[in-house]
C-alpha positions in Angstrom: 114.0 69.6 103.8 110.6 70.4 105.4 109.6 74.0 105.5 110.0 73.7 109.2 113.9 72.7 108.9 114.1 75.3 106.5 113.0 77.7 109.4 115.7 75.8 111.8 118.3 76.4 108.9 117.4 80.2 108.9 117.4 81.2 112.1 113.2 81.6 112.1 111.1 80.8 114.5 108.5 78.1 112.5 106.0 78.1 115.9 105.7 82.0 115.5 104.8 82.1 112.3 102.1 79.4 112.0 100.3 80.9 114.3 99.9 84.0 112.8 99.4 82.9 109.2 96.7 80.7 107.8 98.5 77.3 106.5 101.7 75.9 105.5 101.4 76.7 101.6 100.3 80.4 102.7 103.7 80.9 104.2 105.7 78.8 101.9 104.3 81.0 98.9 105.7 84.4 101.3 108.7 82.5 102.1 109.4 81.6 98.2 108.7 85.3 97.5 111.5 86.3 99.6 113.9 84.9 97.0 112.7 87.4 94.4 112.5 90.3 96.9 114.8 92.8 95.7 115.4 94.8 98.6 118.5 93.3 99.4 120.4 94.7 96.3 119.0 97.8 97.1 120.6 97.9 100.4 123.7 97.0 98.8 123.3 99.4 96.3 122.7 101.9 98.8 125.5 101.3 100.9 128.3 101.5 98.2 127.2 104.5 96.5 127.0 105.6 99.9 123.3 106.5 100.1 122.2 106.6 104.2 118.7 107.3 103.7 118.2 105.1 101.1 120.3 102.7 102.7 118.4 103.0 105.6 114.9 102.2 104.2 116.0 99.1 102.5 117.6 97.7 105.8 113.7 99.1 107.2 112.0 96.9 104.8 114.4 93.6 105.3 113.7 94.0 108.6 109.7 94.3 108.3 109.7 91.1 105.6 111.2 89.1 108.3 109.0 90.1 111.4 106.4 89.1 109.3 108.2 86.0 108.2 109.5 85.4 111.6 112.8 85.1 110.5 114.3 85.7 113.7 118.2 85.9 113.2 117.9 88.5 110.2 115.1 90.5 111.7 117.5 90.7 114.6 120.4 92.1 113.0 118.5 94.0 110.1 116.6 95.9 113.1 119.8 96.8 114.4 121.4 97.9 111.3 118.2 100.2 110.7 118.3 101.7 114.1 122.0 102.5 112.7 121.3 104.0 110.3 118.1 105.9 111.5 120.0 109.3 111.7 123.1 108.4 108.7 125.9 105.8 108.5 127.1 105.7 112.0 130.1 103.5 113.8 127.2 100.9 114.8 126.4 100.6 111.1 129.7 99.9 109.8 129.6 97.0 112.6 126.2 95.4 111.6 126.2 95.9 108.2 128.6 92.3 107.8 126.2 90.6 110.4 122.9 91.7 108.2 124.9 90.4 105.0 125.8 87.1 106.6 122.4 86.7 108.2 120.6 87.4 104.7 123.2 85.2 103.0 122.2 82.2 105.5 118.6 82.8 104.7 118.8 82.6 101.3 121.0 79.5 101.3 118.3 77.8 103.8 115.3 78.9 101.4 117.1 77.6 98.3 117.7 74.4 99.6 114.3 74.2 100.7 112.8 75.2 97.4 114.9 72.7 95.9 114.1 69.7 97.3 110.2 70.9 96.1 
């Protein structure tokens, strides 16, 4: 899988993202990174022990890695979810929490097969 199928895989937007950053190995070095990020279990964290504020700075940062990333699809939904959760949990959040989880979860999957095939 070529970084640019990985994008595809993701939901990203490959196009956006080359223009902005330097070369291919600068953004497959960010994109690699993104496996390690940690911000995800914080937002799960945050969500079962029932944490809004908290909750709603991780879903903040997922959402700023993957503007810069240009992963569309999760920046999408992760936006959403933080606009949610701006003021507290509200109905909206209990709604776009799943879609944030299942957009991060096809992320990942897309950036693991890409790093394995390295």
């Amino acid at each position: 899988m070529t970084l640019q199928e990985c994008y595809e895989a993701l939901g990203g937007n490959y196009s956006e993202v080359s223009a902005r950053l330097p070369s291919e190995k600068f953004i497959q070095k960010f994109v690699l990174k993104f496996l390690d990020d940690k911000t995800y279990s914080l937002l799960v964290d945050s969500w079962r022990d029932e944490n809004w504020e908290e909750a709603f700075r991780a879903a903040h940062t997922v959402k700023g890695m993957c503007q810069n990333l240009s992963f569309t699809v999760l920046e999408k939904s992760s936006s959403a979810l933080t606009e949610a959760l701006r003021n507290g949990k509200s109905p909206e959040a209990e709604e776009l929490y799943p879609k944030t989880m299942e957009d991060y979860d096809r992320a990942l999957a897309a950036i693991r097969e890409y790093k394995a095939g390295l």
